[in-house]
C-alpha positions in Angstrom: 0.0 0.0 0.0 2.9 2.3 0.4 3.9 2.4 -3.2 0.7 2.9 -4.6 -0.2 5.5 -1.6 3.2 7.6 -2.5 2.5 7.9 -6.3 -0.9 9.6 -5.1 1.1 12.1 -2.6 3.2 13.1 -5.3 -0.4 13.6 -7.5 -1.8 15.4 -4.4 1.4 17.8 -4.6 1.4 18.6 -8.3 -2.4 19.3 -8.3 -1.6 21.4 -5.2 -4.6 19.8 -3.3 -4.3 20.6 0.3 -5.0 17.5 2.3 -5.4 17.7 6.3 -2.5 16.1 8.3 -3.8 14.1 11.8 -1.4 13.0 14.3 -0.7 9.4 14.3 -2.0 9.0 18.0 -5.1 11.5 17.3 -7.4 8.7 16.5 -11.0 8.8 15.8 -13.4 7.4 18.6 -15.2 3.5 18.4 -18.2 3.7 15.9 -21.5 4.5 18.6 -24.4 3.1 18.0 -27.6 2.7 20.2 -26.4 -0.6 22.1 -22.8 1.7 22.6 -23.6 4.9 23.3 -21.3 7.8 23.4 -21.4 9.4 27.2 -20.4 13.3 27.4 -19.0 13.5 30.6 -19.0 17.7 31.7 -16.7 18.6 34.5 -17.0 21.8 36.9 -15.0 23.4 39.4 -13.4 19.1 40.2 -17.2 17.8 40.1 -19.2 16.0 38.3 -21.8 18.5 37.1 -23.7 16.8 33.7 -23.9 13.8 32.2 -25.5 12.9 28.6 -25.2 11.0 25.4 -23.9 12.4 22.4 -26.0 12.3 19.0 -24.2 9.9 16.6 -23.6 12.6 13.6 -21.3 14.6 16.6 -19.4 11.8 17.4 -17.3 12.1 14.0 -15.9 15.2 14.8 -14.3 13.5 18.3 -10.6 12.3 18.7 -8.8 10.9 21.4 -4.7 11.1 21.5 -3.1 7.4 23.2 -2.7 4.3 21.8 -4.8 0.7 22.3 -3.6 0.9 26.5 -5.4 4.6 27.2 -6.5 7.4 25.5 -7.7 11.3 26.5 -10.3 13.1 26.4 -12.0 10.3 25.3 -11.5 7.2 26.6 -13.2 3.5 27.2 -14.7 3.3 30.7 -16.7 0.3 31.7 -20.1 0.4 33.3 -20.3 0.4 37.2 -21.6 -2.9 38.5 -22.1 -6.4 36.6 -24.9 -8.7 36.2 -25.1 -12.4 35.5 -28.0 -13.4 37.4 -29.8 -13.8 33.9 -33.2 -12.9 35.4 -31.7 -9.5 36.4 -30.1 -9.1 33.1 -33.8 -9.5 31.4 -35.0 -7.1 33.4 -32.6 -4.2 33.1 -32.1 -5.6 29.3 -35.8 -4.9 28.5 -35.4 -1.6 30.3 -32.7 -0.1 28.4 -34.0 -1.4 25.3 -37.6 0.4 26.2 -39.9 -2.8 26.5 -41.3 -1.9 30.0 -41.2 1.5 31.4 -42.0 0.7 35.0 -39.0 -0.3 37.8 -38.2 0.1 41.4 -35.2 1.9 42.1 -34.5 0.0 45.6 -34.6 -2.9 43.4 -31.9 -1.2 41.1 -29.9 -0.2 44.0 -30.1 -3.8 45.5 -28.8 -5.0 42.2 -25.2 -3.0 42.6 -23.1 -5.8 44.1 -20.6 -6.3 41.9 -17.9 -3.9 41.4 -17.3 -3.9 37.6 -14.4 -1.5 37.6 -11.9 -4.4 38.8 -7.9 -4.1 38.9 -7.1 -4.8 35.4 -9.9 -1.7 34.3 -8.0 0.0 37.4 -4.5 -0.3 35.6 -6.1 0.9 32.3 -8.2 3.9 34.0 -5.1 5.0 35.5 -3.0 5.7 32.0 -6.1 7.2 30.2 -6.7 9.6 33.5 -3.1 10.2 34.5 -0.5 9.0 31.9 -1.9 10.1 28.7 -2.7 13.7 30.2 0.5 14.3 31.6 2.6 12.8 28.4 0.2 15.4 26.1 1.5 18.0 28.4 4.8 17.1 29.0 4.7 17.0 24.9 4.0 20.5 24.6 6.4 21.9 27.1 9.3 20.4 25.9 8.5 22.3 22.5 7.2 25.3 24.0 3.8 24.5 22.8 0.8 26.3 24.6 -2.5 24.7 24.2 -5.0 26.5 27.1 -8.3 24.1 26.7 -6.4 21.1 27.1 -4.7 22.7 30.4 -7.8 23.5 31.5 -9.5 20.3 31.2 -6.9 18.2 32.5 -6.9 20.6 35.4 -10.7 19.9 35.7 -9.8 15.8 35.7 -7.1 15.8 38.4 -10.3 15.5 40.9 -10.8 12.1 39.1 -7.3 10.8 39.2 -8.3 8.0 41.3 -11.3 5.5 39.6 -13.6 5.6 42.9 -14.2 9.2 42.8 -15.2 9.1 39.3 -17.2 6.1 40.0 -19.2 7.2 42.9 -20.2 10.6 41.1 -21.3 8.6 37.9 -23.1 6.4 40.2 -24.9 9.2 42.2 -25.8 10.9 38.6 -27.4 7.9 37.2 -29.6 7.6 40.3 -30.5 10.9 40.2 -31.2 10.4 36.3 -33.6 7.1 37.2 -35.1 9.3 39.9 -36.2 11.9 37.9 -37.2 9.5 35.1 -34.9 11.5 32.9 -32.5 9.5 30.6 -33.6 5.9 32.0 -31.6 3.9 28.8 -28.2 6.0 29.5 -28.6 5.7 33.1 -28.8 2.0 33.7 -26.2 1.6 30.6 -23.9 3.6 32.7 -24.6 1.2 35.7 -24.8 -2.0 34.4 -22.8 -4.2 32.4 -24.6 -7.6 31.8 -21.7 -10.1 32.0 -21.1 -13.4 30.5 -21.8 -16.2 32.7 -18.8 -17.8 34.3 -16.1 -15.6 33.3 -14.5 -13.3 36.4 -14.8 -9.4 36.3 -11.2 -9.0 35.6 -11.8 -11.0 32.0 -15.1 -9.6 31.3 -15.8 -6.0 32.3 -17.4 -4.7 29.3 -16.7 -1.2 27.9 -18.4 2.2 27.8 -17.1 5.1 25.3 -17.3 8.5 27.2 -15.9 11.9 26.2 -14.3 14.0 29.2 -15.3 18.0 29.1 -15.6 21.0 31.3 -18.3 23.2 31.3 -15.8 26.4 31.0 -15.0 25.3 27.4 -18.5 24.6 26.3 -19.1 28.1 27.5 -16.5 29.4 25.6 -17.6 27.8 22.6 -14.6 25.0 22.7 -16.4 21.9 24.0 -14.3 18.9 23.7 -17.0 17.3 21.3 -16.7 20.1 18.8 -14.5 19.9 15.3 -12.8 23.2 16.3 -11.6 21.7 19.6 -10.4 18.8 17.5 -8.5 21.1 14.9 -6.8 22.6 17.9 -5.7 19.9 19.5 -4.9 18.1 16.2 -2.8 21.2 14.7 -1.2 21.6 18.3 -0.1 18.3 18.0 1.7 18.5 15.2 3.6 21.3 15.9 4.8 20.0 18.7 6.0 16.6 16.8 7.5 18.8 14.4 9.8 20.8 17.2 10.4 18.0 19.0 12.0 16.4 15.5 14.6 19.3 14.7 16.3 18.3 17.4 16.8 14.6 16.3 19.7 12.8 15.1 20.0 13.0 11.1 21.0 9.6 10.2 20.3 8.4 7.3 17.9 9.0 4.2 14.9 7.2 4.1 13.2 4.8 1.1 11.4 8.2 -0.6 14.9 10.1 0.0 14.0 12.3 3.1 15.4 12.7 6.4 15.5 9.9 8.5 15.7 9.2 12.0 15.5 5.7 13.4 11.6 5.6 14.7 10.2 3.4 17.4 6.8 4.3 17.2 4.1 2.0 15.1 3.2 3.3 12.0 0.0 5.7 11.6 -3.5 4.2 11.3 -6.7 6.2 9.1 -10.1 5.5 10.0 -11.4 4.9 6.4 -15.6 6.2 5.1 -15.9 2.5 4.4 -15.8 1.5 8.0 -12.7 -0.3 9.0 -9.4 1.1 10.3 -6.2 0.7 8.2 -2.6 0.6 9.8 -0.5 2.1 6.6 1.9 -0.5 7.4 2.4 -3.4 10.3 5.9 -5.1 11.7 5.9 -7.9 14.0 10.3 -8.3 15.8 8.9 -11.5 16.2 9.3 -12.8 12.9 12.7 -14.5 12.4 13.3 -13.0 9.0 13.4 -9.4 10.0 17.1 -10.3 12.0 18.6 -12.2 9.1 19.3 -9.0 7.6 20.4 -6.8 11.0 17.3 -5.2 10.6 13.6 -5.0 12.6 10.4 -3.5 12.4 10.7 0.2 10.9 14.1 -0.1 9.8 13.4 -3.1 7.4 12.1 -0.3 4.9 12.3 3.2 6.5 9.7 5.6 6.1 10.5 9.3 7.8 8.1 10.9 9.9 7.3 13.7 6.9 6.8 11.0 4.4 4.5 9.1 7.3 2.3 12.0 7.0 1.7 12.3 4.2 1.2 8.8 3.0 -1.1 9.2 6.1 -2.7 12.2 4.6 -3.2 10.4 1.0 -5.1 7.9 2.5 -7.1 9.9 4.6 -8.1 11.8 1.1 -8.7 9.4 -0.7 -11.1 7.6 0.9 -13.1 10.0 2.7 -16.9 10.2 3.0 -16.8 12.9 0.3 -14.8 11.2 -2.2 -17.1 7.8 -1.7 -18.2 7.0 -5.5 -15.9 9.1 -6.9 -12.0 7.5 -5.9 -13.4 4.6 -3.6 -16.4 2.3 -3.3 -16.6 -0.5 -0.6 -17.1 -3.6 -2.1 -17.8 -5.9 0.3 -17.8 -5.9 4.3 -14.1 -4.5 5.1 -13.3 -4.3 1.4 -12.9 -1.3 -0.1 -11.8 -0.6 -4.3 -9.4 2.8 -4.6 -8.6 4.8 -7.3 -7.1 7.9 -8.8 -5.5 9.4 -12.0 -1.4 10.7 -11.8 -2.8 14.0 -12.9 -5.7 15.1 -10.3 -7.8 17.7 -10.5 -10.0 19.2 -7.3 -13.7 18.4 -8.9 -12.9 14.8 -9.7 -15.1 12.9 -11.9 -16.0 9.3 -10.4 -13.3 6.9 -11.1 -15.2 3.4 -10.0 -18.6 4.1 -11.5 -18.2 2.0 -14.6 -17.1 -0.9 -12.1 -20.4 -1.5 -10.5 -24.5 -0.9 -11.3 -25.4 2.6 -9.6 -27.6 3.3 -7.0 -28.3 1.6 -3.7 -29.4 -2.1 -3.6 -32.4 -1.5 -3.6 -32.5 1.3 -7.0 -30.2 -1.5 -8.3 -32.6 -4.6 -7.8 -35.7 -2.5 -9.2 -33.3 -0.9 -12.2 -32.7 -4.7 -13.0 -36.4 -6.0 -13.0 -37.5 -2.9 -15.2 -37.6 -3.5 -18.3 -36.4 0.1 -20.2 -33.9 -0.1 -18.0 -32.4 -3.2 -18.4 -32.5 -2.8 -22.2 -29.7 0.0 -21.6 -26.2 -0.8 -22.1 -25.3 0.5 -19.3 -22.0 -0.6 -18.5 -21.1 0.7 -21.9 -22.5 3.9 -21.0 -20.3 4.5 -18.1 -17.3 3.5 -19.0 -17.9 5.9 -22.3 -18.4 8.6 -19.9 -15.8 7.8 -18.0 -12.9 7.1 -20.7 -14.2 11.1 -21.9 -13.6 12.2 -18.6 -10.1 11.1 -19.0 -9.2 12.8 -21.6 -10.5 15.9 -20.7 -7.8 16.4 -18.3 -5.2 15.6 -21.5 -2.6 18.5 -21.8 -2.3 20.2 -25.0 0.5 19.0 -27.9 1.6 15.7 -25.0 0.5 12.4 -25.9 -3.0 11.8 -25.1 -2.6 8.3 -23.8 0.3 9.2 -21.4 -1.7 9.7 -17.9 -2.1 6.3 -15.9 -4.5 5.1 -13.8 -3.8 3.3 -10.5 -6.4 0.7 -8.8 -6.0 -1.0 -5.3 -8.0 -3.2 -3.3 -7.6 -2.9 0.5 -9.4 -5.6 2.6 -9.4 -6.1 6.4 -8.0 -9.8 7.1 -8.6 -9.8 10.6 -8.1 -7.4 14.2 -4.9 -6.1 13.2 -4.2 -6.6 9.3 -5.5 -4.5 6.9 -3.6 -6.1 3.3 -3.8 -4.6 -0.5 -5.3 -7.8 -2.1 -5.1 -6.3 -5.5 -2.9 -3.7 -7.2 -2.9 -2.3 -11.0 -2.0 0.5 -13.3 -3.5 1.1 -16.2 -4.1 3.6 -19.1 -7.2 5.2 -20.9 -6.3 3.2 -23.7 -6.2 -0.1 -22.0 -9.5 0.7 -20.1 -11.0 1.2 -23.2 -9.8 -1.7 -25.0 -10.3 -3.5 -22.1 -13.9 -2.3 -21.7 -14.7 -2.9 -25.7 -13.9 -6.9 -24.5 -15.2 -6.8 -21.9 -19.2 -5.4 -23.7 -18.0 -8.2 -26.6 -17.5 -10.7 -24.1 -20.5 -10.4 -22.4 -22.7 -10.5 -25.3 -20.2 -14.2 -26.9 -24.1 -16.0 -26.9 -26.9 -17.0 -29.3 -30.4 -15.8 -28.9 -32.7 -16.5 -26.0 -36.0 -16.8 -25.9 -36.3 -15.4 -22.3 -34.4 -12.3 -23.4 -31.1 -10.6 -24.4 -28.7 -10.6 -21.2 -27.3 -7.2 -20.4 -23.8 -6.7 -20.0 -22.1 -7.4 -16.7 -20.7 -4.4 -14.1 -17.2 -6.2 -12.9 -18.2 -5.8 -9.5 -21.2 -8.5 -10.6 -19.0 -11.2 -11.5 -18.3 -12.9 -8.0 -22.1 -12.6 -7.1 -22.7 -15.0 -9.8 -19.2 -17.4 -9.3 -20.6 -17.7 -5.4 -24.1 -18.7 -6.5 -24.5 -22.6 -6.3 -27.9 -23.5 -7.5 -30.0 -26.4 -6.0 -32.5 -29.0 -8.3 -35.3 -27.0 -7.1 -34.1 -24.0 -8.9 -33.4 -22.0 -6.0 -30.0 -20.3 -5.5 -28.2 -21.8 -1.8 -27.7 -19.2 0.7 -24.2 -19.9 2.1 -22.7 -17.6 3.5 -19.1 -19.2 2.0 -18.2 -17.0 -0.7 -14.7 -18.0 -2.3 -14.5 -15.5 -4.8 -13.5 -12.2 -3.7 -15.2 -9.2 -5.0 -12.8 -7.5 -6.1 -12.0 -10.8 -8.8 -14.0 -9.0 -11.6 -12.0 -5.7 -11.7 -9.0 -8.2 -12.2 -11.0 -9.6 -15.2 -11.6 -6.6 -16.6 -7.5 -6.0 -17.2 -6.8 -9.4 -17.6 -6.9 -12.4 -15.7 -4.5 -15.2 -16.6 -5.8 -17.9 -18.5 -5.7 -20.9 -15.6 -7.3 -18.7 -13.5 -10.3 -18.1 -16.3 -10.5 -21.6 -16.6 -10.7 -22.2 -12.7 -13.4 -20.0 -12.5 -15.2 -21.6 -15.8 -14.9 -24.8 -13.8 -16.6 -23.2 -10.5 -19.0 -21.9 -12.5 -20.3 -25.0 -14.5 -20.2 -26.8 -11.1 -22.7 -24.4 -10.0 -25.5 -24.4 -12.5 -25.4 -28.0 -13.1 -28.9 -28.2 -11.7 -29.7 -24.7 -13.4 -30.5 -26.0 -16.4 -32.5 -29.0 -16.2 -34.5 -27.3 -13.3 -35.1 -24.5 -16.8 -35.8 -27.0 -18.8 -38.5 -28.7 -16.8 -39.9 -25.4 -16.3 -40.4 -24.4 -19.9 -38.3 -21.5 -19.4 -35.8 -22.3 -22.3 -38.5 -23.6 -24.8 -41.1 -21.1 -23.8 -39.6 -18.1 -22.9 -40.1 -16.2 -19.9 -44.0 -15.6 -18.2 -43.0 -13.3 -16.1 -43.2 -15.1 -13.0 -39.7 -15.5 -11.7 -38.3 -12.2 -12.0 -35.5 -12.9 -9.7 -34.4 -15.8 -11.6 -35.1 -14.3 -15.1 -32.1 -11.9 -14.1 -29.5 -14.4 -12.5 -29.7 -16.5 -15.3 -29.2 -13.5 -18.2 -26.4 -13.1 -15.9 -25.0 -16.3 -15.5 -24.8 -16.5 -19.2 -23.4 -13.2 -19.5 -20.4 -14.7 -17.2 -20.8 -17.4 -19.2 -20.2 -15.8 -22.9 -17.6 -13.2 -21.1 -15.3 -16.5 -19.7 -15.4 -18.1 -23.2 -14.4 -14.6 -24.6 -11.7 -14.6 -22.8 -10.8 -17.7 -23.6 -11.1 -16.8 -27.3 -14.2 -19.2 -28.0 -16.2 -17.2 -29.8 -20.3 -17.7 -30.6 -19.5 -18.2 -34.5 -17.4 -21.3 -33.9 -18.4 -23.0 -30.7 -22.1 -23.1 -32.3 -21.2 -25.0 -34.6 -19.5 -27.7 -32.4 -20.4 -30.8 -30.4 -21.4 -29.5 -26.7 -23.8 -26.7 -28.1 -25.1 -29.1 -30.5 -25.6 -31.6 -27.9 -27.4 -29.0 -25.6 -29.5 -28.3 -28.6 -30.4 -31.9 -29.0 -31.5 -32.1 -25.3 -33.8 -29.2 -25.6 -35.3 -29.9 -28.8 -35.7 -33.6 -27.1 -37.6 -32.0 -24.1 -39.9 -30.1 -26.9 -40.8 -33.0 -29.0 -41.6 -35.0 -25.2 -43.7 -32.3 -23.6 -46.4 -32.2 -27.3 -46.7 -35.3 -26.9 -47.7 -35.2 -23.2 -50.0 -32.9 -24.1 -51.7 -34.9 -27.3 -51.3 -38.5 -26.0 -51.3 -37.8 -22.0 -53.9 -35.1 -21.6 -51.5 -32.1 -20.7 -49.8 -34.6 -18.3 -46.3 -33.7 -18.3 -43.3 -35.5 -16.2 -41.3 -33.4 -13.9 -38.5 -34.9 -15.8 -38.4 -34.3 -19.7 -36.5 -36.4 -21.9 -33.7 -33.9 -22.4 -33.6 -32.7 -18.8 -33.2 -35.6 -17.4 -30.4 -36.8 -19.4 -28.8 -33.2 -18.8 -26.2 -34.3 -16.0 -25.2 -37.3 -17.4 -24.4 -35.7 -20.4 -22.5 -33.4 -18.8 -20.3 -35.9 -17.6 -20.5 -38.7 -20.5 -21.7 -37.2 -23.2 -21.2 -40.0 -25.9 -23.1 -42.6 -23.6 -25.8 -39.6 -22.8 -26.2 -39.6 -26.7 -27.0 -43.4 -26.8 -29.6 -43.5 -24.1 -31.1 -40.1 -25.8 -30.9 -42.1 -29.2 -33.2 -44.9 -27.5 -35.5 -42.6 -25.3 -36.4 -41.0 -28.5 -37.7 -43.3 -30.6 -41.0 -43.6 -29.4 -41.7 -40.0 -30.0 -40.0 -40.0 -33.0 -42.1 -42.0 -34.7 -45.2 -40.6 -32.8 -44.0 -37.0 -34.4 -43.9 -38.9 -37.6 -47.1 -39.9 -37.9 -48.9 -36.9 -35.9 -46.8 -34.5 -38.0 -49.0 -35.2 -41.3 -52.2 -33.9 -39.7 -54.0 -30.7 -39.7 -54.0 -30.2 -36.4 -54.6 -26.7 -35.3 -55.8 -26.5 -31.3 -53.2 -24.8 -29.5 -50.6 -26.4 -28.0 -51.5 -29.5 -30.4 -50.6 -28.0 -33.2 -49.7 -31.2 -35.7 -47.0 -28.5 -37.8 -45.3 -27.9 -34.3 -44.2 -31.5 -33.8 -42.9 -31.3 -37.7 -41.3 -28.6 -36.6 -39.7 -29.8 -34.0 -38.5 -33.4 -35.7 -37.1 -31.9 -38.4 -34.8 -29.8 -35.6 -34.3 -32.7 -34.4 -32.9 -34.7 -37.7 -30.7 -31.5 -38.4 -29.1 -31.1 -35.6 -28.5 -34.7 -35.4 -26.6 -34.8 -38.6 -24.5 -31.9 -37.1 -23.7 -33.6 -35.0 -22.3 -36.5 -36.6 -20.5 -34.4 -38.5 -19.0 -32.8 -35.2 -18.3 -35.9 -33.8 -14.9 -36.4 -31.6 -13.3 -38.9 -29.6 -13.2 -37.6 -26.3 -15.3 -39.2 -23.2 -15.9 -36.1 -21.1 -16.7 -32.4 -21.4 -13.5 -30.1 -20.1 -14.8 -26.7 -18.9 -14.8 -24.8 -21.6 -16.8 -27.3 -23.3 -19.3 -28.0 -20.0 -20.3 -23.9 -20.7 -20.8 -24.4 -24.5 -23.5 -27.3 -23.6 -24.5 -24.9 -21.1 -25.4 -22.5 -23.2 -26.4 -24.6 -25.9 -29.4 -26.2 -23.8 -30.9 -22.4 -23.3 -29.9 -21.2 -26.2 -33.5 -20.5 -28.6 -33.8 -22.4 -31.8 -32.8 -20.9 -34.8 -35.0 -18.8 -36.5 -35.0 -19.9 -40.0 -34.6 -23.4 -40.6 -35.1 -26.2 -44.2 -38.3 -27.6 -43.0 -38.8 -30.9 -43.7 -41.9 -33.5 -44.2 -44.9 -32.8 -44.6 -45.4 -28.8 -43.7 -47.1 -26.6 -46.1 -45.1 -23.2 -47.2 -48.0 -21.6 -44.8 -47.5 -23.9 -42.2 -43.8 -23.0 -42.1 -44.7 -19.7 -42.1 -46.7 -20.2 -39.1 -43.8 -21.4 -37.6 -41.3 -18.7 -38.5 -44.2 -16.8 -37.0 -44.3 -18.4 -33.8 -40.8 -17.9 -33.4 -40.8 -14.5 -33.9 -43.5 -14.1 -31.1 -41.6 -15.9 -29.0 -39.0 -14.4 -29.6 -40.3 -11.1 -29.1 -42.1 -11.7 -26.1 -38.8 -12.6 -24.3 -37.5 -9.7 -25.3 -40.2 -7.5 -24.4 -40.2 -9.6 -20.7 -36.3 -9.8 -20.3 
């Protein structure tokens, strides 16, 4: 992450775009919520004199200066007492959480036992009350620093240097709270933590995120919740670091060329829009081969405390709540896409909307099930747009494909790794070529009479390649998802070829119940009734992945039609066609939940010359049923005696194709598993010799049938 991080510092400098340096121990605060609720803690004259909660949108603008042992101003309490009676955890539970309103307070007060602020949270109270303030302090005099609220506030918390005199005045405020029926929720939250059965109060205290203030600073306009407070402190900070490192020892030069002095410190961490925390770089003296080489931790690849800065900074700008659809989109929980150009500009144009279907998930589920909408090539649209943006920003007589483009995928491993998963630069040019086969890709299919599939966002492609389906044609909801998100951006620019086959092979795994469970359901001969929209869409898209893989593969549509596996697929589904009219002739409408063709579909997956042979003798008795039916004048719907000619004479065509297509292998590989894939859905082709006994009318009846079909699909899809 460094690399790419320091090629977009030195873009940030030459658009001259001012970005806002934190101190690496100025940290943002825990995310609150209503279950942890931030606790404003207001201090007057060394007593406790307000307590409340803080409203969420506040809580952004708060900081807190320490590391994971303490911090100040704000800091991690614990609540006062813990529960594990579970009968008195219901009952305070269903208070705080509003379910009853009605409680005894001598009840409550019988209920404080236990002590929840043990020695362990003793040990930690003590460095967030006393350490922390005095090492800010200490900071700032060594450098000659003044910073007056923070004096006066940590002259407010020397009262509370010791844990039980902050503990008995948050106890005596909550009762007062519950007495006055005033705050109940915050109240009992601040008394009671509900504890985990069998674990001891030194293992299993709990925590409570509060925000030490004084009531002379809100007065003055400087409460310790405020963003101007937090610039203060925050530009205070730094000035101090940046005395305190004039005075240091120049050593050496560091990896980017500046000043360096050895560093003990960890690296700085940003708090990234998409909700997880990022350390810009992690060391462990643990691991053996840091020593090998006489070096450990920082000095393995030395980074100054400037150039921490401002790789700090970079990241900080670039994924910020403001830039969010313009150089970064999250794409999956703790995963997060970047981007930016080498030459910036301060009203960037979105550089990830071409990777992924706009809108929230909900615009983007109805946006799919419309129909003008889904007839839009829209990822053709936005990466048009977005290629134009590009070269807008061109310089006049330089060459207009010069300017890269760098793409990086951070994604949070566990607690305390935060890893780029996927790097690239690229170039205009290569995204468009890139894009132009990606659009051909996606559409590498025949017709379908359930409608046109649109062409894929990237960020769609592991949504499908995680979807196993089931044989009641219902997609399995396991949480297991092996490929990442980010896989289709690496598609887009290239993915090597054992990889595309990989993923082919996941893919046909997949849907290997798909299609029969279509097939028995008419969707493939009949088109789509509008019934399933849901299912409608993951199969255009399926396919889409489908075509895209074989593209990619260089198959293309003009040759793989013509060979064995999509002529087989073909055979099955004109199979299941010529089966179902004669259910509905000779069996009353009763049709098998098994077709002729569908049932045979796995098999033939996996053995597709012995499939052929039990097809060949499963046939013949509606063969020569079609035969004889075929030379009537049949004309009640569904009956019709032309639409069983119709079909046998599909049937005999593609049947001498694929003679003449005939190999010698025993199985499918992948590539040829998606060709008989696509070959069962695929829709007939429209203009075909028709033999027997059809009339020119009655083959233009068909041709007109098809077209309606056809249509229809269309019109649905």
């Amino acid at each position: 992450m460094i690399n790419e991080l320091y090629r977009l510092t030195v873009a940030l400098d030459q658009a001259d775009i001012a970005t806002e340096h934190t101190h690496p121990k100025y940290k943002m605060i825990p995310k609150v919520t209503k279950k942890a609720p931030c606790i404003h803690i207001i201090l007057d004259n060394g007593q406790l004199y307000k307590i409340e909660s803080i409203e969420m949108e506040q809580t952004a603008e708060i900081r807190k200066y320490g590391s994971n042992q303490g911090t100040f101003p704000a800091l991690n309490l614990a609540p006062l007492y813990r529960l594990t009676d579970e009968v008195e955890k219901r009952t305070i539970s269903d208070l705080i959480e509003g379910k009853t309103t009605n409680f005894n307070i001598q009840e409550i007060r019988r209920i404080c036992r236990e002590n929840n602020w043990g020695k362990k949270f003793g040990n930690k109270y003590r460095i967030s009350m006393q350490d922390v303030p005095r090492e800010m302090n200490g900071l700032f005099q060594k450098t000659g620093t003044i910073f007056q609220p923070l004096q006066k506030l940590t002259g407010e918390t020397e009262a509370f240097a010791e844990a039980e005199n902050l503990h008995r005045e948050l106890e005596h405020a909550a009762f007062a709270m519950l007495e006055q029926k005033k705050g109940i929720s915050l109240a009992l939250q601040i008394l009671f933590y509900l504890g985990k059965p069998g674990k001891s109060v030194e293992e299993d205290y709990g925590t409570l995120s509060v925000v030490m203030d004084c009531r002379a600073l809100i007065q003055a306009g400087l409460s310790v919740a405020t963003a101007a407070f937090t610039s203060m402190l925050n530009q205070k900070l730094l000035e101090a670091d940046a005395a305190a490192r004039t005075v240091a020892v120049e050593k050496e030069s560091d990896a980017f060329g500046y000043v360096f002095a050895p560093l003990e410190e960890p690296m700085p961490t940003v708090k990234l829009a998409a909700g997880f925390e990022v350390s810009l770089r992690t060391m462990f003296r643990g691991q053996p081969c840091q020593s090998r080489y006489g070096r450990i931790e920082n000095a393995t690849y030395p980074i100054s405390k400037e150039m921490r800065f401002k790789l700090q900074s970079a990241l900080a700008w670039i994924s910020s709540a403001e830039h969010k659809g313009i150089t970064w989109i999250s794409t999956d929980k703790d995963e997060a896409l970047f981007a930016y150009p080498e030459t910036l500009r301060k009203n960037m144009y979105s550089m990830v909307g071409f990777c992924r279907r706009q809108g929230t998930e909900e615009e983007r589920a109805e946006s799919e099930t419309g129909d003008k909408i889904r007839k839009k090539a829209q990822f053709e649209s936005a990466a048009e747009a977005f290629i134009s943006e590009l070269q807008k920003t061109k310089q006049a007589d330089t060459d207009p494909m010069s300017e890269r483009i760098q793409y990086f995928v951070l994604r949070k491993l566990d607690k305390a790794r935060t890893k780029v998963v996927y790097t690239y630069n690229t170039t205009p040019a290569e995204i468009e070529h890139s894009s132009e086969r990606w659009s051909l890709g996606c559409q590498n299919l025949p017709a379908f009479l359930f409608g046109k599939p649109a062409t894929l966002f990237p960020l769609e492609v592991s949504d499908i390649l995680n979807l196993i389906w089931r044989q009641d044609g219902k997609a399995s909801s396991d949480k297991f998802k092996p490929i990442p998100r980010y896989y289709g951006i690496q598609l887009l620019f290239g993915a090597e070829l054992p990889e595309i086959r990989r993923n082919l092979y996941v893919l046909m795994n997949n849907v290997i119940n798909l299609a029969p469970y279509l097939g028995k359901a008419g969707f493939a001969r009949n088109g789509y009734d509008g019934s399933q929209v849901v299912l409608l869409r993951q199969t255009q898209n399926t396919l889409a992945l489908t075509g895209l893989l074989l593209y990619q593969l260089e198959i293309r549509k003009e040759k793989y039609m013509q060979e064995f596996p999509y002529l087989f697929g073909q055979l099955l589904k004109v199979s299941d066609a010529l089966h179902e009219i004669y259910c509905k002739v000779m069996r009353d409408n009763d049709i098998p939940n098994t077709l002729a063709g569908s049932g045979l579909y796995v098999s033939g997956a996996e053995q597709p010359y012995k499939t052929l042979a039990v097809l060949g003798q499963r046939m013949n008795p509606y063969i020569a049923w079609a035969k004889r039916y075929c030379t009537g004048d049949i004309q009640k719907k569904g009956e019709e005696s032309w639409r069983a000619g119709w079909y046998l004479s599909l049937y005999e065509r593609i049947a001498t194709q694929l003679y003449a297509a005939w190999g010698n292998q025993n199985r499918f590989n992948e590539e040829e598993k998606a060709q008989y894939f696509i070959g069962y859905l695929a829709a007939f082709p429209a203009k075909e010799e028709i033999k027997g006994h059809q009339s020119s009318g009655q083959i233009c009846a068909v041709e007109n049938e098809i077209r309606k079909n056809n249509d229809g699909g269309n019109k649905n899809g």
